[in-house]
NURO-966123 format. One record per residue (C-alpha): residue in one letter; x, y, z. Coordinates in nm, 2 decimals. Example, Ala and Ser with C-alpha at 12.3 -4.5 7.8 and 13.67 -1.06 7.14 Angstrom:
REM residues 2
 type   east  north     up
    A   1.23  -0.45   0.78
    S   1.37  -0.11   0.71
//
This chain:
REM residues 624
 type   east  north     up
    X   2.16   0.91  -1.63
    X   2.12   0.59  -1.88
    X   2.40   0.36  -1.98
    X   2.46   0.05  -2.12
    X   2.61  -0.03  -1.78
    X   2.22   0.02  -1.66
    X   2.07  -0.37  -1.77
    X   2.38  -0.53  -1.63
    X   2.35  -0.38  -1.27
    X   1.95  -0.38  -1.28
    X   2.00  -0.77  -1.38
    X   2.23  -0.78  -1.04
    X   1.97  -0.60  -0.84
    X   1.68  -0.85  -0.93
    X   1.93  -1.14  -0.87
    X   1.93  -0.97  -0.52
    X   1.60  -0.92  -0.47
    X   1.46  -1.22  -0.58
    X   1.63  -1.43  -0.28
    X   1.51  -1.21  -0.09
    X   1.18  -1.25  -0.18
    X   1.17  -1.58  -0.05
    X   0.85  -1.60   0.24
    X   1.04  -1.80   0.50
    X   1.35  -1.60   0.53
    X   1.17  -1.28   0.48
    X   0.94  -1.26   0.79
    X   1.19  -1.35   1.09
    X   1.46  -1.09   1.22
    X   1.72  -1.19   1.50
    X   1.57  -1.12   1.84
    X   1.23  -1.18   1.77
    X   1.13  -1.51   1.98
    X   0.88  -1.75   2.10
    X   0.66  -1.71   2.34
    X   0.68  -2.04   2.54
    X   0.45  -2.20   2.76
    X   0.43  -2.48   3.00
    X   0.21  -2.74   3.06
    X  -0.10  -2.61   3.25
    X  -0.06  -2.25   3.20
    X  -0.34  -1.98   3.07
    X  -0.32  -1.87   2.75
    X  -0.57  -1.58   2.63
    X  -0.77  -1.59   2.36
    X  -0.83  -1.24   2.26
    X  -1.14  -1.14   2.02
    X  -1.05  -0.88   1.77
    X  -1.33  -0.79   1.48
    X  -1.54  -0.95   1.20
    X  -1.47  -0.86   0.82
    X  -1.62  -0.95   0.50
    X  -1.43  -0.92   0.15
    X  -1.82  -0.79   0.04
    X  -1.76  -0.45   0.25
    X  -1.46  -0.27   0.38
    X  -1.64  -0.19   0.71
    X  -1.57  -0.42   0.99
    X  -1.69  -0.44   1.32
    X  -1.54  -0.49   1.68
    X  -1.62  -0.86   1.77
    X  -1.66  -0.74   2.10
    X  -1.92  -0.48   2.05
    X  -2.17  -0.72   1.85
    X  -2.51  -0.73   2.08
    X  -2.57  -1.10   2.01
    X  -2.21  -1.25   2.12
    X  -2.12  -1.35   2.46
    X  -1.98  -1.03   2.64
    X  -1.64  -1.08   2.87
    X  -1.69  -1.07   3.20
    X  -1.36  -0.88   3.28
    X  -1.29  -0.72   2.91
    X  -1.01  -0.52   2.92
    X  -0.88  -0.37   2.57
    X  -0.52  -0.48   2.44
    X  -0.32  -0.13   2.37
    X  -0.29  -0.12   1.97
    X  -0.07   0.09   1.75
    X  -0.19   0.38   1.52
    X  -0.15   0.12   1.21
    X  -0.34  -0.15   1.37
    X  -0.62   0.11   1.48
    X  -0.67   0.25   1.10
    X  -0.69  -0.08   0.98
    X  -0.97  -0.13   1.20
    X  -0.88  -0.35   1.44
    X  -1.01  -0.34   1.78
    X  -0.83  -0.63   2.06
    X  -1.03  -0.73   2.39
    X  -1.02  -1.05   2.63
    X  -1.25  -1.27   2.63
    X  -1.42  -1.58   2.85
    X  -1.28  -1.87   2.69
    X  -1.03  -2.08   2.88
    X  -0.74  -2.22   2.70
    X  -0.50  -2.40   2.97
    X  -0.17  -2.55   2.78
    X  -0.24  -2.92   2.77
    X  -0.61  -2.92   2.90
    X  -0.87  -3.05   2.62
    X  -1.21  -2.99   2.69
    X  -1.50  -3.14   2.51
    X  -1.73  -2.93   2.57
    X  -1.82  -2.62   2.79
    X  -2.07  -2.38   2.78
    X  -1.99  -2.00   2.74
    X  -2.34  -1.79   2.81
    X  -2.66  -1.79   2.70
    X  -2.76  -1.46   2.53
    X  -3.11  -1.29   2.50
    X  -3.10  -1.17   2.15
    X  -3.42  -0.92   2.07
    X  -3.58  -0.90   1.73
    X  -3.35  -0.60   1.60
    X  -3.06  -0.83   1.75
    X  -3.13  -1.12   1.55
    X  -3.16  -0.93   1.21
    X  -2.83  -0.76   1.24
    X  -2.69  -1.07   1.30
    X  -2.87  -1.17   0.98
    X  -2.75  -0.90   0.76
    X  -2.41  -0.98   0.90
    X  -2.43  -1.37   0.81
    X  -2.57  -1.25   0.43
    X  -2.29  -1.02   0.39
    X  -2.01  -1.34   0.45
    X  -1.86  -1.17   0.77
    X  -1.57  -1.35   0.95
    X  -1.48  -1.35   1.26
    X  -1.08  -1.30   1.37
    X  -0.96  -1.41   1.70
    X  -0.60  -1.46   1.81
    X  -0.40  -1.66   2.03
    X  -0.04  -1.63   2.04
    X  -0.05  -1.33   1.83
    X  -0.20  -1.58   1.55
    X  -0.55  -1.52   1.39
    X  -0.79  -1.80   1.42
    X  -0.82  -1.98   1.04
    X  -1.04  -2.25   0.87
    X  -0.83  -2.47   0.62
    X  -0.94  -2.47   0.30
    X  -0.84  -2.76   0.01
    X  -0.61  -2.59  -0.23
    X  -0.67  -2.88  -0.50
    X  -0.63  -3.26  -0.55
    X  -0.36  -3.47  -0.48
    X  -0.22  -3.24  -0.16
    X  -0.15  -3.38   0.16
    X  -0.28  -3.26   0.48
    X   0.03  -3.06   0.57
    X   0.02  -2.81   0.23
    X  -0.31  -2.73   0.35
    X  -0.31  -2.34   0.40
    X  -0.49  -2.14   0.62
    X  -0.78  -1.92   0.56
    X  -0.78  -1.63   0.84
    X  -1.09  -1.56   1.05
    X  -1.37  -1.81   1.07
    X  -1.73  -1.77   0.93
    X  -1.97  -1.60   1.14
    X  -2.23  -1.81   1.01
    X  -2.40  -1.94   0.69
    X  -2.70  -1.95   0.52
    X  -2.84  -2.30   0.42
    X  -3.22  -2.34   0.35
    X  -3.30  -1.96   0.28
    X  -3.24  -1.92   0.65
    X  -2.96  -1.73   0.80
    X  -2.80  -1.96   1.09
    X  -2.52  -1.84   1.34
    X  -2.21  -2.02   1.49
    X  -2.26  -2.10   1.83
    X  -2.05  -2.37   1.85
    X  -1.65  -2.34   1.83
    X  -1.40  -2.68   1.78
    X  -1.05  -2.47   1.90
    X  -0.74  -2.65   1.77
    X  -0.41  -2.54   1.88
    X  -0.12  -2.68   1.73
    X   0.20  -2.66   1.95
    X   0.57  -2.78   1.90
    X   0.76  -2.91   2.15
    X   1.11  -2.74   2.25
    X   1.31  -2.79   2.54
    X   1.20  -2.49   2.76
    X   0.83  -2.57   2.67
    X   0.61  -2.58   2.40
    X   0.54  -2.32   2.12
    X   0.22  -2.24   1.95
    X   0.24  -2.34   1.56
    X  -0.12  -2.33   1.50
    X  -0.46  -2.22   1.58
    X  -0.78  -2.34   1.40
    X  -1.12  -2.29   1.48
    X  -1.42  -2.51   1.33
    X  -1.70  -2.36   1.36
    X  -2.14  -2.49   1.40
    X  -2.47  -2.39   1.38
    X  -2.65  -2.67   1.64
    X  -2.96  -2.54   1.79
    X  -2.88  -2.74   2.11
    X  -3.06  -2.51   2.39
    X  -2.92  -2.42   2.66
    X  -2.69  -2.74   2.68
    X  -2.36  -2.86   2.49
    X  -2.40  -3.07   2.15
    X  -2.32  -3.46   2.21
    X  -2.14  -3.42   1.84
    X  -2.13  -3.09   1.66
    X  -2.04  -3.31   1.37
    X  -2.39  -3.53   1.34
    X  -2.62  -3.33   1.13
    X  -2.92  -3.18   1.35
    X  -3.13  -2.88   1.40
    X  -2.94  -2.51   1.27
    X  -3.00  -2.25   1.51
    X  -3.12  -1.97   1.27
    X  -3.16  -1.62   1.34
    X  -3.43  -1.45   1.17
    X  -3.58  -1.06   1.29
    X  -3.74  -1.23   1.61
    X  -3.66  -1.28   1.99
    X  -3.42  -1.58   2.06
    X  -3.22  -1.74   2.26
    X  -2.86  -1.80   2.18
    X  -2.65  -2.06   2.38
    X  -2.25  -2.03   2.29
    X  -2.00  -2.33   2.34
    X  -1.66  -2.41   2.29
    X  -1.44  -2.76   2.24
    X  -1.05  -2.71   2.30
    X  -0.83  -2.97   2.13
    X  -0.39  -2.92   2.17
    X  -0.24  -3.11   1.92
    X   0.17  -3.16   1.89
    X   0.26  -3.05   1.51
    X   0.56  -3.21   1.43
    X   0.60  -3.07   1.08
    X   0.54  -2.66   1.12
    X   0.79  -2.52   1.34
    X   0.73  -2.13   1.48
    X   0.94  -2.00   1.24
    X   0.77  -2.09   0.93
    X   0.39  -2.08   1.15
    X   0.32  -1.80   0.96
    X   0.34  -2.01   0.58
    X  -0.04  -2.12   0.60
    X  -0.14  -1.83   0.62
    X   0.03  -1.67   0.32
    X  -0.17  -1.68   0.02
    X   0.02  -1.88  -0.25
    X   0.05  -1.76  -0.55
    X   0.22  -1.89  -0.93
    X   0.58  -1.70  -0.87
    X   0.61  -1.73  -1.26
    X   0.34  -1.53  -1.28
    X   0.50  -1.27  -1.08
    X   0.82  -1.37  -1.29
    X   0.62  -1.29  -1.62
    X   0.50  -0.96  -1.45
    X   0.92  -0.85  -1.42
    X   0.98  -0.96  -1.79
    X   0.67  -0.74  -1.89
    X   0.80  -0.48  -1.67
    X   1.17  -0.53  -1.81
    X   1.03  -0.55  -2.24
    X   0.92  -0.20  -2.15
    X   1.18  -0.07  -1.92
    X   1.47  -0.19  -2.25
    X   1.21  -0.03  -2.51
    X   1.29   0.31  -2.31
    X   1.63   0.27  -2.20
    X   1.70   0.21  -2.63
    X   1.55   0.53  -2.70
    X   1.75   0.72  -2.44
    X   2.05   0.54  -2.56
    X   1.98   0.67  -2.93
    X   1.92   1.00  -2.80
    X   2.24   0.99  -2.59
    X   2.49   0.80  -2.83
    X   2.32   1.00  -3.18
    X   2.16   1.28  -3.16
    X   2.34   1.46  -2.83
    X   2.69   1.31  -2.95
    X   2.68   1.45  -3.28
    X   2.53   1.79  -3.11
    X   2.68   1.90  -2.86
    X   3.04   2.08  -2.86
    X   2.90   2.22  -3.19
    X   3.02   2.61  -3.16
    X   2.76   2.85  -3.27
    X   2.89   3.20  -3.35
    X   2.57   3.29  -3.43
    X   2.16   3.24  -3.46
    X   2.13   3.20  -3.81
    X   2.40   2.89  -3.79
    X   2.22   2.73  -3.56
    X   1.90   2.83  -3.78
    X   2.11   2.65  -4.05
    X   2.12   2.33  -3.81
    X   1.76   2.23  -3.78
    X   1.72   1.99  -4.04
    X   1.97   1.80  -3.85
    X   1.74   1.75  -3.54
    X   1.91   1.99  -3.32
    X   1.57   2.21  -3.27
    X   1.65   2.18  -2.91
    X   1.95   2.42  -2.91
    X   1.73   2.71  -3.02
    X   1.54   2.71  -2.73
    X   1.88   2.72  -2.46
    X   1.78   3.08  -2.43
    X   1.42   2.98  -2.26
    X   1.46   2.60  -2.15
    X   1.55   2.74  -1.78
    X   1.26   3.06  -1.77
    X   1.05   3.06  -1.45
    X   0.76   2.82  -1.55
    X   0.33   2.95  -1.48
    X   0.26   2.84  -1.12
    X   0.60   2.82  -0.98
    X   0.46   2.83  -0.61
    X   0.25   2.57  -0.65
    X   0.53   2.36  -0.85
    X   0.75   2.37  -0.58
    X   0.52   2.22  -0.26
    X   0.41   1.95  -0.51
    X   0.76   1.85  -0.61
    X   0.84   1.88  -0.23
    X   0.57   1.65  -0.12
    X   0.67   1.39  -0.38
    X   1.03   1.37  -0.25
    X   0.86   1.32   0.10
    X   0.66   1.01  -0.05
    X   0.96   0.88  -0.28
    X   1.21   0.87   0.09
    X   0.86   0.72   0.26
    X   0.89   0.44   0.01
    X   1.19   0.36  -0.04
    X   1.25   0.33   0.32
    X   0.93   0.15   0.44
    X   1.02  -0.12   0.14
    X   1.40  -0.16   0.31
    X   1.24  -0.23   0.68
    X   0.99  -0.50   0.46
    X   1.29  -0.63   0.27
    X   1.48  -0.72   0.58
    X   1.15  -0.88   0.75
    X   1.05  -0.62   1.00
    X   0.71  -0.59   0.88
    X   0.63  -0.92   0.87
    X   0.29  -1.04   0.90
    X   0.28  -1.06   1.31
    X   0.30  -0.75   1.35
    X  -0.05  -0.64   1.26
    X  -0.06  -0.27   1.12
    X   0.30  -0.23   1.09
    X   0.33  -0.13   0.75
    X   0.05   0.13   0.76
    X   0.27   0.28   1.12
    X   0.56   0.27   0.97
    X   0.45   0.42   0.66
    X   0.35   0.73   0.81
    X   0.59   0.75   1.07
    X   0.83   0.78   0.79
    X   0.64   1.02   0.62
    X   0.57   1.24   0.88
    X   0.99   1.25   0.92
    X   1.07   1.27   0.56
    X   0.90   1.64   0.63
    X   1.28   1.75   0.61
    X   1.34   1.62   0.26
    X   1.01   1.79   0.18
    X   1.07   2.16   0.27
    X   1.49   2.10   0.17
    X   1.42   2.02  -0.20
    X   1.11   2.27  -0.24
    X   1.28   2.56  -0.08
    X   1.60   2.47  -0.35
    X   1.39   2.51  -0.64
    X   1.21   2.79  -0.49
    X   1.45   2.98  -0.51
    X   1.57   2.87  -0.88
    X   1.26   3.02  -0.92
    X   1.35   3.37  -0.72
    X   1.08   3.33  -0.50
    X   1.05   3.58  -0.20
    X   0.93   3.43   0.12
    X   1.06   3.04   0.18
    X   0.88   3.02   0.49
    X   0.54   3.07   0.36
    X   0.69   2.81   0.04
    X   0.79   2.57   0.33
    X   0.39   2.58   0.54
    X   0.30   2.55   0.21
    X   0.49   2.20   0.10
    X   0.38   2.07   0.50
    X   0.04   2.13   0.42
    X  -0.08   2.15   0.07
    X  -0.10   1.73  -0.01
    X  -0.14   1.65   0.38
    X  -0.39   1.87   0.41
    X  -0.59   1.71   0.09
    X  -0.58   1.36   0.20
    X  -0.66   1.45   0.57
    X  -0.97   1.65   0.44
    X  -1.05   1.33   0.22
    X  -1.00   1.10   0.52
    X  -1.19   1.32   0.77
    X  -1.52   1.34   0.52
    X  -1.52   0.92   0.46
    X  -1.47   0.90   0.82
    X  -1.82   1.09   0.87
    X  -2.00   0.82   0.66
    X  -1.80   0.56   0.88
    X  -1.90   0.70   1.20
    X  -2.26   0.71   1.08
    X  -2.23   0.29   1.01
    X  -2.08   0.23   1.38
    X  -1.78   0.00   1.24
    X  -1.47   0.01   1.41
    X  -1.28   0.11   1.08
    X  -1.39   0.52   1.22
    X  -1.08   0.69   1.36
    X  -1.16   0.76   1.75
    X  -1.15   1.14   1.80
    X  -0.79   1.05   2.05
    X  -0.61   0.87   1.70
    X  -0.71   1.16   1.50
    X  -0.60   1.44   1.71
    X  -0.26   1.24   1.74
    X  -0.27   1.23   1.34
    X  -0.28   1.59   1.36
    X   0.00   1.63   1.62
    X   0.22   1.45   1.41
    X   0.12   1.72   1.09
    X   0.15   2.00   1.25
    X   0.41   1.91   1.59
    X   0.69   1.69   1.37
    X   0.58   1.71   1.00
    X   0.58   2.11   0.96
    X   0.82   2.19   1.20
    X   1.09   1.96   1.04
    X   1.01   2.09   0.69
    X   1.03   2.44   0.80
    X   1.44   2.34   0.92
    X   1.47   2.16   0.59
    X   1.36   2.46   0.40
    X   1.60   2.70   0.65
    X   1.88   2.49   0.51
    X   1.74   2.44   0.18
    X   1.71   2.86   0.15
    X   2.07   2.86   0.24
    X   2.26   2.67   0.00
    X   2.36   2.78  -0.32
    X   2.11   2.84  -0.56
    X   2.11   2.56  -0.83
    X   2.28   2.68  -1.17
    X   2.16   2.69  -1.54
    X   2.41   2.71  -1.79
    X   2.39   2.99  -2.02
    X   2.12   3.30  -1.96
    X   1.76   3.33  -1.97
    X   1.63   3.53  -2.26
    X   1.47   3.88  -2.14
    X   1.19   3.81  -2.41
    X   1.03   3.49  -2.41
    X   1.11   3.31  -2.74
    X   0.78   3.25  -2.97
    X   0.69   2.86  -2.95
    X   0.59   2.76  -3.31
    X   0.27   2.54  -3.37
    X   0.38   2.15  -3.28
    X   0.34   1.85  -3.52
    X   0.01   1.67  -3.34
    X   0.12   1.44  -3.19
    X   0.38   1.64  -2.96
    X   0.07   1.81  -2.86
    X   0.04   1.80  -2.44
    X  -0.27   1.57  -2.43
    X  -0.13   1.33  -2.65
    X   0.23   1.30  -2.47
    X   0.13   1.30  -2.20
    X  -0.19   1.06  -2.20
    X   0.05   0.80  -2.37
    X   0.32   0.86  -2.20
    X   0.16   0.73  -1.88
    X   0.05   0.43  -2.05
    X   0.41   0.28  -2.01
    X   0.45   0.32  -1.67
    X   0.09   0.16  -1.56
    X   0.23  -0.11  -1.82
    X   0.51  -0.19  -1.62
    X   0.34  -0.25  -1.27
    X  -0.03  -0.35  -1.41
    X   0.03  -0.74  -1.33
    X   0.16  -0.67  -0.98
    X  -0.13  -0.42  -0.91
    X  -0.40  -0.71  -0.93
    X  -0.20  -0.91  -0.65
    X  -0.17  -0.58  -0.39
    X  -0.58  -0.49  -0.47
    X  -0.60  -0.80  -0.37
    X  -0.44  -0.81  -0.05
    X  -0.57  -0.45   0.02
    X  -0.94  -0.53  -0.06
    X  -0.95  -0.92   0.01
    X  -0.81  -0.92   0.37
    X  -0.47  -1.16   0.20
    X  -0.17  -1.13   0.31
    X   0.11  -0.99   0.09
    X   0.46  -1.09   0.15
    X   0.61  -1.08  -0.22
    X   0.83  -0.79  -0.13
    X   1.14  -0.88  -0.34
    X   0.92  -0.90  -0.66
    X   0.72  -0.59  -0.54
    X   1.09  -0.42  -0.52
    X   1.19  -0.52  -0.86
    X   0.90  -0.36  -1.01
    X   0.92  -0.03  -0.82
    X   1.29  -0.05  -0.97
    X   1.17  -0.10  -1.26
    X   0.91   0.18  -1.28
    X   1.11   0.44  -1.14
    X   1.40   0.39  -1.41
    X   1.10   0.36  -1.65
    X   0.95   0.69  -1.54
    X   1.28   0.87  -1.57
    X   1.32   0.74  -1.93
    X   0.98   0.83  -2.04
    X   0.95   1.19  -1.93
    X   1.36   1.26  -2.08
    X   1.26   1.14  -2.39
    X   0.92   1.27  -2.43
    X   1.05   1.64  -2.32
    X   1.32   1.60  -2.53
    X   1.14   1.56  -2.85
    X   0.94   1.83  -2.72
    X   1.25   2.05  -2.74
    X   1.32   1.97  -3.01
    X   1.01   2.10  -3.14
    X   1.08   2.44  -3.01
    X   0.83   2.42  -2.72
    X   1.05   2.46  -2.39
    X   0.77   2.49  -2.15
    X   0.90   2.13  -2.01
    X   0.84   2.19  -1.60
    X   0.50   2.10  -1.59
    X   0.51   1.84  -1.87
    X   0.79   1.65  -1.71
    X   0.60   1.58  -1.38
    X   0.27   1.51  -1.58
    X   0.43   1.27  -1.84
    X   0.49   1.02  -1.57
    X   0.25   1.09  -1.30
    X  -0.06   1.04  -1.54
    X  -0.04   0.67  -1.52
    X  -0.17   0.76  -1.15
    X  -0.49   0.76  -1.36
    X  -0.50   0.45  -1.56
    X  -0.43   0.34  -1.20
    X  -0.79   0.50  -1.10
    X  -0.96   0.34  -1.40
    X  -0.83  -0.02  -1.32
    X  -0.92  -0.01  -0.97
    X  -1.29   0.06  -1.15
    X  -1.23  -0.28  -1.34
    X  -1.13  -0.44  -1.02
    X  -1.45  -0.28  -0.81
    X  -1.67  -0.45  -1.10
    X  -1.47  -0.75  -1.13
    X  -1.39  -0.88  -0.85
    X  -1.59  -0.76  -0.56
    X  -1.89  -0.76  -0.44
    X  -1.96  -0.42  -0.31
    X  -2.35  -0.30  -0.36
    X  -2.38  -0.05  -0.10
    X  -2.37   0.36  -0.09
    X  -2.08   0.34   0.24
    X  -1.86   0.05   0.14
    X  -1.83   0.14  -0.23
    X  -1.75   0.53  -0.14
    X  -1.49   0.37   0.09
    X  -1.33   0.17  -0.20
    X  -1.29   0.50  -0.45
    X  -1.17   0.73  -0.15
    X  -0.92   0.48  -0.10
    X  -0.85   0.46  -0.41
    X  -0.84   0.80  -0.53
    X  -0.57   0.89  -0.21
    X  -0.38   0.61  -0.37
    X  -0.31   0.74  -0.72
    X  -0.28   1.07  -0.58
    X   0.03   0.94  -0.38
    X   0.11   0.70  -0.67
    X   0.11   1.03  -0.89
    X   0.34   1.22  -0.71
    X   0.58   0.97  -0.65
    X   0.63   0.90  -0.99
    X   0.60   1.29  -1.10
    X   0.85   1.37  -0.89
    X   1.06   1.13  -1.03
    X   1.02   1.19  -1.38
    X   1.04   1.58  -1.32
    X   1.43   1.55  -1.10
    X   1.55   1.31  -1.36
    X   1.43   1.53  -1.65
    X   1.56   1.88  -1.46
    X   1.91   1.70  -1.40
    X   1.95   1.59  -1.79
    X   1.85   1.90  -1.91
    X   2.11   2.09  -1.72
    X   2.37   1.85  -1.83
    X   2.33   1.87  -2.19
    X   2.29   2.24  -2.20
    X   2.60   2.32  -2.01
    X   2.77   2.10  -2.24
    X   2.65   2.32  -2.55
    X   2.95   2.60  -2.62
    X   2.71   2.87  -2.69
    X   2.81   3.21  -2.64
//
């Protein structure tokens, strides 16, 4: 499983993945293309939501009772990823014509009742922001990323305040400064940019001389008002953003050597691991195995010379305690390991880049949904290792244990969402097609992957289970479960602890994350370091006479899943600024579905690699 051969092609792998971590090359495939305009035609502004890094909840833009309603809303179709994510795409009023500037206009004058006005309030408090697209770009503020930068390194902060609070007063923005940036190509022009400056001007019913010059704020504050909404359209050639790197402001940038530092950390543990194996490998089972025993007492006689594992070649391979539900869990990680692996390829090769809002999330459980196969092929094999009797009920039972979990968690949090109104609740239409895709692809395809699964060959252990179970002797302490296993899952959550920060972030913060070649070194890296952890702690446990390995295997590496848990704690206290019952219960359900998929992703991995050494170096042993 482990050779010295391993550093050298792992080293060639990063190599790899590094270029193609790279944000400019990453995000644009052949065939995906401009859309181009020419002078005086319409291009929509479409309104989408408003979000606020202080709660998880946002809110359909068009649905607020204080904003100007479209008079001829009609709502863009969306796909299942961008409709979890809570995104919810309308038309709207204002009037972008390519080429057109307009200095001011007015958009409607809205009544806003006392209830009105504080809601907008507690929005304002709560640092809400409001996205809007054009061109299939969200609306950004620029923001100063530190002295001595010129204009053009200015990045992009998506969405634009909804308002502000200045003089103990919450004011709204009712006044919009639209900037779109364009560059000129031979069939037309192409939208680079899109800004929008927002004010609060309490102008009345009329448009602002200067939005800039300093003047009244209009404020909103639990009372009947009126609010009057304009708009200022500027189109600006950019002559240094082109449409294939439009997309750079917007990416959050980050130190790469501290994602470098991250892959060394990851790489000082992944060596500390692969050395051990080694040892085990080139020592211990070298000097081992090929050993004939004629009898028990010579291999008795053989204990002081660490071959304790050898006595146990009778039991290693008995049926473990809760076989059944062994197998659907070990199922349901392989679905999640073929999820991963594949939805990280499509991001690799720049199909989920950041225009296409919800992709990831859509292709992450489109894949899951058909790695159902994989699922009920690999559980009904080592059901019947285990001589189970009925495959099909094994095979309902891989489709539905773990899906059936996180759709219960989902369906609970989504009660406490409904209660709030935000458009983050599944509609009753996405979640009965969630359910279609369980039970009409997910469980039908892993019922065909357990009928071929059932079919094949049982798997074979070399040499013959013991009729009566072998007494296991009392272990040295620390080869006791609850310390292997608590520490072994310490090295894993060391290997990916640095990289964690930087996807919470992009999870919780509303950043884009587009570091996908150093996100795929890491997972590399923590696979081959979950592999090596659970061989070598089962195989000191072997060695200790104690061959009850199944469950220990998967649990070894899977327990990191809850250091996982614990961090996230750090990073709720840390770094947010959650303080309500809805928002933070959002946060740990999240976060709790999370390491449970973390955990059996990187079970599952620890438990195939452990199964596949073990039956290696016992059918090497001559033992009659």
């Amino acid at each position: 499983m482990v050779s010295f051969r391993t550093g050298s092609v792992l080293m060639a792998t990063a190599c790899a993945l590094a270029f193609l971590s790279t944000p400019a090359q990453a995000f644009y495939i052949p065939g995906f293309s401009p859309n181009i305009f020419k002078m005086d035609d319409r291009v929509p502004l479409y309104v989408n939501k408003i979000f606020s890094k202080k709660s998880p909840l946002p809110y359909a833009y068009a649905d607020l009772p204080f904003v100007c309603p479209s008079t001829h809303a009609k709502n863009e179709w969306l796909n299942l990823g961008e409709v979890l994510r809570g995104d919810r795409i309308s038309t709207s009023d204002y009037e972008l014509v390519v080429g057109k500037n307009i200095q001011c206009q007015v958009l409607c004058t809205r009544q806003v009742t006392a209830e009105e006005a504080t809601l907008a309030k507690d929005f304002i408090a709560n640092d809400y922001y409001v996205e809007w697209i054009v061109d299939n770009l969200p609306g950004a503020t620029r923001y100063s990323p530190g002295e001595g930068l010129g204009d053009k390194l200015q990045p992009y902060r998506a969405g634009f305040p909804l308002g502000k609070i200045k003089w103990d007063k919450a004011n709204i923005h009712n006044h919009v400064t639209i900037r779109i940036r364009y560059e000129t190509q031979k069939e037309g022009i192409a939208i680079v940019g899109f800004e929008v400056t927002p004010y609060s001007i309490d102008q009345g019913s009329e448009c602002p001389e200067d939005p800039v010059k300093p003047g009244l704020l209009k404020s909103v504050e639990g009372k009947d008002t009126e609010i009057s909404y304009t708009y200022s359209i500027q189109w600006i050639e950019d002559t240094e953003v082109t449409w294939n790197t439009r997309w750079n402001r917007y990416l959050v940038k980050t130190d790469e050597s501290v994602h470098w530092y991250s892959i060394v950390n990851s790489l000082v543990v992944m060596i500390f691991l692969t050395g051990l194996v080694a040892i085990i490998f080139m020592k211990t089972l070298n000097k081992d195995i090929g050993t004939l025993y004629s009898s028990e007492e010579e291999m008795k006689d053989d204990q002081e010379d660490n071959a304790g594992w050898k006595l146990v070649h009778g039991d290693v391979f008995r049926t473990p305690s809760y076989s059944s539900l062994l197998c659907p869990i070990l199922g349901s990680g392989v679905q999640i390991l073929v999820m991963t692996f594949s939805t990280i390829i499509f991001a690799l090769f720049g199909v989920l880049n950041p225009s296409y809002r919800g992709g990831l999330v859509s292709f992450g459980l489109f894949l899951f949904v058909f790695a159902g196969a994989f699922a009920g092929y690999y559980s009904a094999r080592l059901y019947k290792v285990f001589k189970g009797t009925s495959w099909l009920k094994n095979a309902i039972l891989t489709a539905t244990l773990v899906p059936g979990l996180l759709m219960s968690i989902v369906f609970l949090l989504n009660l406490f969402v409904w209660h709030k109104n935000s458009s983050n609740a599944i509609p009753f239409g996405t979640f009965f097609a969630l359910v279609v895709m369980w039970f009409g692809i997910s469980l039908p395809l892993s019922i065909v992957g357990a009928f071929f699964g059932q079919r094949k060959k049982a798997i074979e252990h070399p040499g013959r289970t013991n009729q009566i179970p072998r007494q296991i002797p009392e272990p040295i302490w620390y080869l006791r479960p609850r310390y292997t296993i608590v520490l072994g899952g310490l090295l894993p959550f060391a290997v990916i602890f640095i990289e964690l920060f930087f996807i919470l972030k992009s999870i919780w913060e509303d950043q884009y994350y587009y570091m996908f070649g150093f996100l795929s070194l890491v997972f590399i890296i923590l696979l081959v370091t979950c592999v090596e952890v659970s061989i070598v702690v089962v195989y000191f446990q072997l060695c200790d006479e104690d061959y009850n390995w199944w469950w220990r295997s998967f649990f070894v590496s899977s327990f990191s899943a809850i250091y996982i848990f614990l961090y996230s704690m750090v990073f709720f206290t840390k770094q947010l600024s959650i303080d309500h019952f809805v928002p933070g219960l959002i946060y740990f359900s999240n976060s709790l579905m999370i390491c449970i998929v973390y955990g059996l992703l990187t079970g599952t991995t620890g438990f195939i690699s452990t199964y596949w050494f073990l039956r290696k170096i016992y059918s090497a042993v001559k033992i009659d």
